[in-house]
C-alpha positions as CSV (number, residue, x, y, z in Angstrom):
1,X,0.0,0.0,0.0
2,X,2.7,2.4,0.9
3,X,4.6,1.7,-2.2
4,X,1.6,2.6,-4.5
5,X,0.9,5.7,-2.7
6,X,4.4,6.6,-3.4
7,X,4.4,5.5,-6.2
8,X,1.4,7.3,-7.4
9,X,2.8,11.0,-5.8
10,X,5.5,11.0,-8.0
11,X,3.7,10.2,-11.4
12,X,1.8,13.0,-10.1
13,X,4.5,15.8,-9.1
14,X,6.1,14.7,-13.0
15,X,3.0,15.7,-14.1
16,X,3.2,19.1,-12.7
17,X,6.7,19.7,-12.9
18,X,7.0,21.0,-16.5
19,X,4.1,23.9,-15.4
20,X,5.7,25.1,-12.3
21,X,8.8,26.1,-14.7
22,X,6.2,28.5,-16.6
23,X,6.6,31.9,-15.8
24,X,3.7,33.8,-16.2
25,X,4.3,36.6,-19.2
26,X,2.1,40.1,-20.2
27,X,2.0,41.4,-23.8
28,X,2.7,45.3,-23.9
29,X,1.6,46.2,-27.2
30,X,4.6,44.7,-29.7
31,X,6.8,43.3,-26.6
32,X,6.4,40.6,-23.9
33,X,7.2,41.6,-20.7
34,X,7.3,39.1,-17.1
35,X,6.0,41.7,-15.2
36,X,2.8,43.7,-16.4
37,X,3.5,47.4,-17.8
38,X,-0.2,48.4,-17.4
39,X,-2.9,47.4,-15.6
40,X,-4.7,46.7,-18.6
41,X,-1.7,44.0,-19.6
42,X,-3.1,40.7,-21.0
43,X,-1.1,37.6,-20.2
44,X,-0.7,35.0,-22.6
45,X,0.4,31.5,-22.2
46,X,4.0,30.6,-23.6
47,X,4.2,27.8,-26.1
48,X,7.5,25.7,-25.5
49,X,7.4,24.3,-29.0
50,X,7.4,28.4,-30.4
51,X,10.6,29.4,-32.9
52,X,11.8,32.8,-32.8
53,X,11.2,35.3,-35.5
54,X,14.5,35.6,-37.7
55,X,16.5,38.9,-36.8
56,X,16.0,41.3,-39.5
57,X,19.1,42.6,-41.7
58,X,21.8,41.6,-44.1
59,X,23.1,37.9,-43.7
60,X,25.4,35.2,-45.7
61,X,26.6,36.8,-48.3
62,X,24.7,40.4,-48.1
63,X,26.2,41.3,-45.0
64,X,30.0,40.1,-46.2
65,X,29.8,42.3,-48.9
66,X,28.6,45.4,-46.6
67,X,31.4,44.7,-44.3
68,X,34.0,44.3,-46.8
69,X,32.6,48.0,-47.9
70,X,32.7,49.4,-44.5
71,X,36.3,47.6,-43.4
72,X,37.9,48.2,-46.4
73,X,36.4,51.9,-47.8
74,X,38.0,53.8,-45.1
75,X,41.5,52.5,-45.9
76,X,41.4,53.0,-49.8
77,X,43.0,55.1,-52.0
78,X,40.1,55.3,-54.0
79,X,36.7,53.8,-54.7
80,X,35.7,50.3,-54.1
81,X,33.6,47.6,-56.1
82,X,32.8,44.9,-54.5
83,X,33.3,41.6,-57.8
84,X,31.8,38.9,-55.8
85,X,30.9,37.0,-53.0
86,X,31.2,33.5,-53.1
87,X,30.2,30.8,-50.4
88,X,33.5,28.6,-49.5
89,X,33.7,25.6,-46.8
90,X,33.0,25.9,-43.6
91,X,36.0,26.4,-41.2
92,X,37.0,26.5,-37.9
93,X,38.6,29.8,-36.4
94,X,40.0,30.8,-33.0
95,X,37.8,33.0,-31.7
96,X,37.4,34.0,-27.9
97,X,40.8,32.1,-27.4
98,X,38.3,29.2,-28.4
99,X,37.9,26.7,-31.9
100,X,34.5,28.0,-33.1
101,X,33.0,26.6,-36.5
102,X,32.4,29.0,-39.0
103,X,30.6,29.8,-42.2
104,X,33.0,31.1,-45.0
105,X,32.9,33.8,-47.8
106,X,35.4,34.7,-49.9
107,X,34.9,38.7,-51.1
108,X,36.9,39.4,-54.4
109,X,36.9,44.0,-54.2
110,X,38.1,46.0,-57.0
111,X,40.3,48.7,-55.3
112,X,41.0,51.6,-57.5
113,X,44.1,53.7,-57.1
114,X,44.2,57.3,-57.3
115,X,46.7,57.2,-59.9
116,X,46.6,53.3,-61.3
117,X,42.8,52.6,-62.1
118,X,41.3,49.2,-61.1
119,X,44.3,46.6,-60.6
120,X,43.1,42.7,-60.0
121,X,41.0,41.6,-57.6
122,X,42.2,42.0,-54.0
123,X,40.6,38.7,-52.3
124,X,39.0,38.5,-48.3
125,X,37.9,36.0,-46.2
126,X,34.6,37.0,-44.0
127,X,33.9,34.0,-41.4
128,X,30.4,34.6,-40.0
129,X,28.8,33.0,-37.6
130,X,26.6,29.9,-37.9
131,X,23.5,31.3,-38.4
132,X,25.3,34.0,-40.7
133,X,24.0,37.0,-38.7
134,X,27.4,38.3,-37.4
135,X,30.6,38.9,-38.9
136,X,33.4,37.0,-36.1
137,X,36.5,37.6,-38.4
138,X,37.3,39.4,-41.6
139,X,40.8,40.3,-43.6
140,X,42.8,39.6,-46.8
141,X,43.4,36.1,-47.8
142,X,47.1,34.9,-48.4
């Protein structure tokens, strides 16, 4: 008997322990809040199973070629075309003193000289990270 009671309380408190995780939240307009912001805040029920909307801006191969125009434009002697952007294999980096697996571009600019016009390609390497939303390492290529 004592065994089944037992037994019993502890199919029961696994039945309850994932809702005493939930923390209550409050929609404010656009943004989701734990504590209310007005008294009129309406609080909604989580859903474990939701995915996050995808940050918004440049990405892969965009946001290479805008960085490649931001690092490298200041440093020029003259204008900059970016030739292409071209997805390579992924590699792993030392970043944060640490191995981290990254997602590889390889940005070919066209740097014009103020006195030699458009010479060859100059080549860079942009390692993003793995969802390609931010740039961890970017420089010329050997």
């Amino acid at each position: 008997m004592r065994l089944t009671s037992t037994l019993s309380g502890l199919i029961a408190l696994a039945a309850f322990a994932p809702a005493a995780g939930a923390q209550q939240l409050y929609r404010c307009g656009n943004v989701y809040s734990q504590t209310p912001c007005a008294t009129d805040a309406t609080p909604v029920r989580a859903r474990s199973d939701s995915i996050a909307d995808s940050a918004p801006g440049a990405r892969g191969a965009d946001l290479c070629g805008a960085t490649a125009m931001k690092e490298i434009h200041a440093d020029a002697e003259g204008p900059v075309q970016v030739g292409s952007v071209t997805k390579a294999p992924a590699e792993v980096i030392q970043y944060a003193d640490k191995p981290t697996a990254t997602r590889k571009y390889i940005v070919d600019l066209n740097i014009r000289g103020a006195y030699t016009g458009y010479g060859g390609p100059t080549r860079f390497a942009c390692h993003l990270s793995e969802d390609e939303r931010r740039v961890l390492k970017f420089g010329a290529t050997r």
